[in-house]
VOLUMTOR-111315 format. One record per residue (C-alpha): residue in three letters; x, y, z; residue number from 1. Coordinates in nm, 3 decimals. Example, Ala and Ser with C-alpha at 12.3 -4.5 7.8 and 13.67 -1.06 7.14 Angstrom:
% residues 2
[atom "ala" [1.230 -0.450 0.780] 1]
[atom "ser" [1.367 -0.106 0.714] 2]
END
This chain:
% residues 243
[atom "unk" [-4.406 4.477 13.945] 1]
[atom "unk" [-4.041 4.672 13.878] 2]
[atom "unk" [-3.964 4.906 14.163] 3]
[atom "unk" [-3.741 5.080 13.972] 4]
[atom "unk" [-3.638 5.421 14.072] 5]
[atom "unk" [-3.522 5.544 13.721] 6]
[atom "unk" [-3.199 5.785 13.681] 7]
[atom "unk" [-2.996 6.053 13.815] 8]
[atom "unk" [-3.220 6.256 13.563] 9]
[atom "unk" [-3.512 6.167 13.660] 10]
[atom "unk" [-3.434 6.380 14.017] 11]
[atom "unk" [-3.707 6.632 14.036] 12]
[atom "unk" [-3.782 6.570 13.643] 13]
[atom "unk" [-4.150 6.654 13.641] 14]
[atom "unk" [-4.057 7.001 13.828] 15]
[atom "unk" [-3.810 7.082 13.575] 16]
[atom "unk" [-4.065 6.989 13.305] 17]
[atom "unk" [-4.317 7.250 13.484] 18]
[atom "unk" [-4.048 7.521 13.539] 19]
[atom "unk" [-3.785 7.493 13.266] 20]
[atom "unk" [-3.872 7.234 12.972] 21]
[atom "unk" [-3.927 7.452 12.610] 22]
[atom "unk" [-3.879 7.777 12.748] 23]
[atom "unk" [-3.670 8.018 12.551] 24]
[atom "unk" [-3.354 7.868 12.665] 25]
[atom "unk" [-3.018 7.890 12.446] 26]
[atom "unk" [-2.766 7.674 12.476] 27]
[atom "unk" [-2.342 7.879 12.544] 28]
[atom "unk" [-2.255 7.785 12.127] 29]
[atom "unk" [-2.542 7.805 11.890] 30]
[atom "unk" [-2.585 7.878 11.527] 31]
[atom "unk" [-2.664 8.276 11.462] 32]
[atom "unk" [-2.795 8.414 11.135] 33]
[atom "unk" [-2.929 8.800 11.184] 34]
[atom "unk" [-3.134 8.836 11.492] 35]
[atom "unk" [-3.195 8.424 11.551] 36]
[atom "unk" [-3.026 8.251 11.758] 37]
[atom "unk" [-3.086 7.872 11.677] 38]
[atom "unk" [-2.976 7.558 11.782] 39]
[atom "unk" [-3.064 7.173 11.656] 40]
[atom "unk" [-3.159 6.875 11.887] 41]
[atom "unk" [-3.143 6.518 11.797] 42]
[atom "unk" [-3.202 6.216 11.971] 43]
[atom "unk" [-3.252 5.877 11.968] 44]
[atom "unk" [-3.252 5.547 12.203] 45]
[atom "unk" [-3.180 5.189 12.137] 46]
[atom "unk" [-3.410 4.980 12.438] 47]
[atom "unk" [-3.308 4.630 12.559] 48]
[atom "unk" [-2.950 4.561 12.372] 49]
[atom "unk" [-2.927 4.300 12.621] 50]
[atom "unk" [-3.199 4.239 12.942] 51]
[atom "unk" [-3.177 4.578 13.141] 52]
[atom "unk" [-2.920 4.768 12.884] 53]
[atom "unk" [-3.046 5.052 12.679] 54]
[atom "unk" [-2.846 5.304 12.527] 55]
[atom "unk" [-2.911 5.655 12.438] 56]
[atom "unk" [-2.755 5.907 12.171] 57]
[atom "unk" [-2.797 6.299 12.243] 58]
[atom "unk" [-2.675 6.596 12.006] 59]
[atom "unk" [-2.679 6.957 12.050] 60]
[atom "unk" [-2.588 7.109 11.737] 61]
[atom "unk" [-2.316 7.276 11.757] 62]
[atom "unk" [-2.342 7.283 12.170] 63]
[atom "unk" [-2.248 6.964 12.286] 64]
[atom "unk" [-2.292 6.532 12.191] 65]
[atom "unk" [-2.297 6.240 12.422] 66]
[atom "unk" [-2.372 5.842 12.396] 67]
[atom "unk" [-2.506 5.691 12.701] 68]
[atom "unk" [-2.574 5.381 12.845] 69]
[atom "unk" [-2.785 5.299 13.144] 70]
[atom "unk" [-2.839 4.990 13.298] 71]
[atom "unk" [-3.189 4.969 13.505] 72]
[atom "unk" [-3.299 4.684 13.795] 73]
[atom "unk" [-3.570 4.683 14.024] 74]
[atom "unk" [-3.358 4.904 14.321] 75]
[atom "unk" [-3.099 5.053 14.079] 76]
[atom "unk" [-3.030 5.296 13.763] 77]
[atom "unk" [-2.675 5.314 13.665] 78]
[atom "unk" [-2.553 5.563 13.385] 79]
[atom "unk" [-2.208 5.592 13.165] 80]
[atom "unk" [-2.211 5.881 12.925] 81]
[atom "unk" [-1.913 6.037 12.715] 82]
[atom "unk" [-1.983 6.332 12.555] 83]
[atom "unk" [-1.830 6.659 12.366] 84]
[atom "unk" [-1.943 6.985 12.553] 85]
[atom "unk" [-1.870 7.348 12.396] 86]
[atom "unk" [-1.637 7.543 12.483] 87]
[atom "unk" [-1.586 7.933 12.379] 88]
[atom "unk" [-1.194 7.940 12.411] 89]
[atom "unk" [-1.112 7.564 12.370] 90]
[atom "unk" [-1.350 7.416 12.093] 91]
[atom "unk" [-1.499 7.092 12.239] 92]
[atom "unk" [-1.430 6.944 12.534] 93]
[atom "unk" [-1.436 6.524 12.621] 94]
[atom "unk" [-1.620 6.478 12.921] 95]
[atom "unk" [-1.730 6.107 13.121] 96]
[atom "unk" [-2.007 6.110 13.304] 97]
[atom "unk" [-2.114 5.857 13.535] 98]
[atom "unk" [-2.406 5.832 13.786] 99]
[atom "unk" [-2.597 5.587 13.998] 100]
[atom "unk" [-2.979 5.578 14.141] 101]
[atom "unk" [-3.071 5.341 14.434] 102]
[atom "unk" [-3.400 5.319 14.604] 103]
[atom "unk" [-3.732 5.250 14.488] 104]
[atom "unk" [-4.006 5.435 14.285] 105]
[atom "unk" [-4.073 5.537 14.600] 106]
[atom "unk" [-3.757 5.687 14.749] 107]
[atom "unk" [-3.425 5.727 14.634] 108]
[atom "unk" [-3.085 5.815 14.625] 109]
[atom "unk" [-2.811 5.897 14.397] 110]
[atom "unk" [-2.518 6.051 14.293] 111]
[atom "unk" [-2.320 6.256 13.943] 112]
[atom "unk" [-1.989 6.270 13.832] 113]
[atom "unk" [-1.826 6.424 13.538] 114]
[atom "unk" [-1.502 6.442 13.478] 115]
[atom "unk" [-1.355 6.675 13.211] 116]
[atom "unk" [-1.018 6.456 13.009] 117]
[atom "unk" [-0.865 6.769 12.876] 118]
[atom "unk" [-0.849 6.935 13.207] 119]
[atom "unk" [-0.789 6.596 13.428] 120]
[atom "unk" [-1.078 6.783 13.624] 121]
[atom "unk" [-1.347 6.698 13.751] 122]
[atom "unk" [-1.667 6.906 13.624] 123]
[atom "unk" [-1.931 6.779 13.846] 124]
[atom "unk" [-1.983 6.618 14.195] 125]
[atom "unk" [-2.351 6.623 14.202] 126]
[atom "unk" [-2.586 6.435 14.514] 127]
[atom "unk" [-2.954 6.424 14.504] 128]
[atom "unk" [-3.219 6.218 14.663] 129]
[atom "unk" [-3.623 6.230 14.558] 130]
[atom "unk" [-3.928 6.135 14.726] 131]
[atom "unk" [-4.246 6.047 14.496] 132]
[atom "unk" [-4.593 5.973 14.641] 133]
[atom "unk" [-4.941 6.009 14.413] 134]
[atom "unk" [-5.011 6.349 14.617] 135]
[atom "unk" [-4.617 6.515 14.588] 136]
[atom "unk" [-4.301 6.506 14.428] 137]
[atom "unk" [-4.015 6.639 14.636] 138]
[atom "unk" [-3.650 6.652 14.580] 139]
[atom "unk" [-3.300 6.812 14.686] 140]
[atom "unk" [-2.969 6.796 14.494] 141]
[atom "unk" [-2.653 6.974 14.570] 142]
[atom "unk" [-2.411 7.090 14.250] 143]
[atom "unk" [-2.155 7.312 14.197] 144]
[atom "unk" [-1.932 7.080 14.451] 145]
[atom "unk" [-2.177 7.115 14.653] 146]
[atom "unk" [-2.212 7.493 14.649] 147]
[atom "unk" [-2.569 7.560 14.530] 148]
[atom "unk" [-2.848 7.362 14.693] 149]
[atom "unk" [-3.163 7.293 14.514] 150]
[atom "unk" [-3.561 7.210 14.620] 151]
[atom "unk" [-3.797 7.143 14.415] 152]
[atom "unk" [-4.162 7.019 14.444] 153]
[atom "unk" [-4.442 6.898 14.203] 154]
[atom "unk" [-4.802 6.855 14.254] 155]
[atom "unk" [-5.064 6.741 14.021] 156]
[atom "unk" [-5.391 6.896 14.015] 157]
[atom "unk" [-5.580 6.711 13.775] 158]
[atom "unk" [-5.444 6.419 13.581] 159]
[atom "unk" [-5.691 6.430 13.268] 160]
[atom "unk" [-5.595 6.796 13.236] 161]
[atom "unk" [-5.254 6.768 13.282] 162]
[atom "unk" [-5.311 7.055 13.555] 163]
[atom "unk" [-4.968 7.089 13.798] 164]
[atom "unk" [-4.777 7.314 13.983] 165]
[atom "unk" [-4.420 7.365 14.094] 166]
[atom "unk" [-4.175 7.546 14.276] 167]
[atom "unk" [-3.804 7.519 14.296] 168]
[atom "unk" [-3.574 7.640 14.558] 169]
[atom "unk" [-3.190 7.781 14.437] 170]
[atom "unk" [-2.961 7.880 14.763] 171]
[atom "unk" [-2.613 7.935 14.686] 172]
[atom "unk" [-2.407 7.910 14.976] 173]
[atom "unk" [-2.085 8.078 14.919] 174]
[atom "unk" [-2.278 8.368 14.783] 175]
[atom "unk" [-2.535 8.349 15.044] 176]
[atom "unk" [-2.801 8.385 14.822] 177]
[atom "unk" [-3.153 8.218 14.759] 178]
[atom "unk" [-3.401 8.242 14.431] 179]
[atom "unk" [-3.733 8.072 14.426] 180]
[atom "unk" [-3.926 7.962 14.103] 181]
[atom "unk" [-4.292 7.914 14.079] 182]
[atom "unk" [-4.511 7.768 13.787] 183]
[atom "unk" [-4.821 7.599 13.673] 184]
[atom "unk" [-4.949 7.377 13.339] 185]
[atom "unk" [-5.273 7.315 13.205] 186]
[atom "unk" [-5.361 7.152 12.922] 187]
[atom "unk" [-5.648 7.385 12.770] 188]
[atom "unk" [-5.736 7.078 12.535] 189]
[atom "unk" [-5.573 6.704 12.500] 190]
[atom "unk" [-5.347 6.878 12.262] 191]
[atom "unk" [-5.227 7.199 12.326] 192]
[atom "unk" [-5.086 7.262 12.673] 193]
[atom "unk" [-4.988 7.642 12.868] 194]
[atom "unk" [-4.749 7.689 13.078] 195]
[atom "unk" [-4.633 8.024 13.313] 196]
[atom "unk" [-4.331 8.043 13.567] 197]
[atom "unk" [-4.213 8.357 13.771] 198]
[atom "unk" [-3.894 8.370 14.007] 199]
[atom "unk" [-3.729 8.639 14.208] 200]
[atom "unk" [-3.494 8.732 13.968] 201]
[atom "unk" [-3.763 8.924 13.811] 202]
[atom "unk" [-3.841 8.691 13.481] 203]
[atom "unk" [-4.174 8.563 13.415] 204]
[atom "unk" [-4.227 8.341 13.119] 205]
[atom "unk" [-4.487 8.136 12.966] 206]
[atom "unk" [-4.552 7.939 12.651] 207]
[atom "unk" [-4.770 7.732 12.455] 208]
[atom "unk" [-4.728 7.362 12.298] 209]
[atom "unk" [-4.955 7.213 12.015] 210]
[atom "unk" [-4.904 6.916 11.915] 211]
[atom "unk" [-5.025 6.704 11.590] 212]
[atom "unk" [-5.075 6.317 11.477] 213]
[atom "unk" [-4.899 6.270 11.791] 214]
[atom "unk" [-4.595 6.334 11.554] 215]
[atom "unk" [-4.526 6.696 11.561] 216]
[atom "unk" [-4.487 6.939 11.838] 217]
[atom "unk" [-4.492 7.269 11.808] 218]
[atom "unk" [-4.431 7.552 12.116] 219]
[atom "unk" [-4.385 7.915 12.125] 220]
[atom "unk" [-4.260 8.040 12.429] 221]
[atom "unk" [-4.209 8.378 12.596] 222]
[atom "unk" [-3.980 8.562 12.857] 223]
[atom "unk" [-3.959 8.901 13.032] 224]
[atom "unk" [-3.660 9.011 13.270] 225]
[atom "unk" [-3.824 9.305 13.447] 226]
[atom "unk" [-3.470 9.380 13.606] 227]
[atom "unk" [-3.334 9.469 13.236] 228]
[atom "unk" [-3.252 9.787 13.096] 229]
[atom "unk" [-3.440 9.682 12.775] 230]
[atom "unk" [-3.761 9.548 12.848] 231]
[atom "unk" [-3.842 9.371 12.493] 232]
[atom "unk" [-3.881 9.000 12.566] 233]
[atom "unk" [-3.745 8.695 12.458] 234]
[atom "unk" [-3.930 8.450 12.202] 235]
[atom "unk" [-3.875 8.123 12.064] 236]
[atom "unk" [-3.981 7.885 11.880] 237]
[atom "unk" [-3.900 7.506 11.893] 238]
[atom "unk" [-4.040 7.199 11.677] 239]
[atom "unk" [-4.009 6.850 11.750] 240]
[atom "unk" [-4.049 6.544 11.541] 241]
[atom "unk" [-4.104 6.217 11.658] 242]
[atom "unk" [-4.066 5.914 11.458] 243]
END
């Protein structure tokens, strides 16, 4: 039986799918046509192109592009990505990315660079390291060369329900400041799934997901920022289709 620990990305995934994944999130450059904001995502991935080699292709329209390959083993995950990402006063900038994963499904550590060509900089020097048993999910990664340190930790409830919490824990040290981030799914039937978060900043969100044939997926999310001098809140709307 593989051992495999997965990727960089997989570091506290299932927390980030609790807290962050189809909220009402906009990417820096996005399309605008009267009062929507809208962006397009497409994706695809190529398994096996030789034992252990898959590749992946990710586009942001007009955000940001990359094309990935990651090589998986029982006790590693390596990645190597180059990508275009956005930029307001520059156009597009090329970026490499590489990271590395080494443990076990169990534990793990691993490690994220990105270096930015047109600057000879380099973007990101990203550490993380995850532990994953049936009864918790915990993780810690540092970013921001290694200015902002973040916790997170997932627990699920009820696997036929798809009932789960999570909280995340943001300290930034040169600012000496800390936000927390709490949240919960449920799956109200095998299709359509809720989900509500609420941090200290003062936003609270929450959404729904339906999803049909197994093809289709449609969610509708919500967010409030209490702190705000306008107090309408944020909606959007996303649809995915699978192949």
């Amino acid at each position: 039986m593989s051992r495999c620990p997965g990727i960089y990305f997989d570091i506290g995934k299932r927390a980030k799918a609790v807290l962050h994944k189809d909220y009402a999130h906009q990417p820096p450059i996005h399309f605008h046509y009267q009062m929507m904001d809208w962006n397009l995502d497409l994706s695809c991935q190529v398994d096996e192109i030789v034992p252990g080699v898959r590749s992946l292709c990710n586009f942001t329209l007009p955000d940001s592009g990359k094309v990935e390959l990651q090589y998986l083993s029982n006790y590693t995950g390596i990645t190597g990505c180059i990508g275009l990402i956005g930029n307001l006063e520059r156009g597009y900038d090329p970026v490499v990315n590489f990271s590395g994963l080494i443990g076990t499904d169990i534990l793990s550590l691993g490690a994220k660079l990105a270096y930015d060509i047109s600057t000879k900089e380099f973007r990101k020097m990203n550490v993380g390291c995850t532990f994953n048993t049936a009864f918790l999910v915990a993780s810690m990664t540092m970013h921001d060369r290694f200015d902002t340190v973040k916790a997170s930790f997932y627990h699920e409830v009820n696997p036929l329900t798809k009932t789960a919490i999570a909280a995340e824990v943001k300290h930034r040290i040169s600012m000496n400041e800390t936000g927390v981030t709490i949240g919960a799914q449920h799956a109200l039937l095998p299709c359509t799934l809720v989900k509500a978060r609420l941090d200290t900043y003062g936003k609270a969100g929450a959404l729904i997901q339906q999803q049909f044939w197994q093809r289709i997926c449609i969610s509708v999310a919500g967010e409030m920022d209490f702190r705000a001098t306008s107090k309408l809140p944020k909606v959007g709307l996303s649809l995915a289709l699978a192949p």
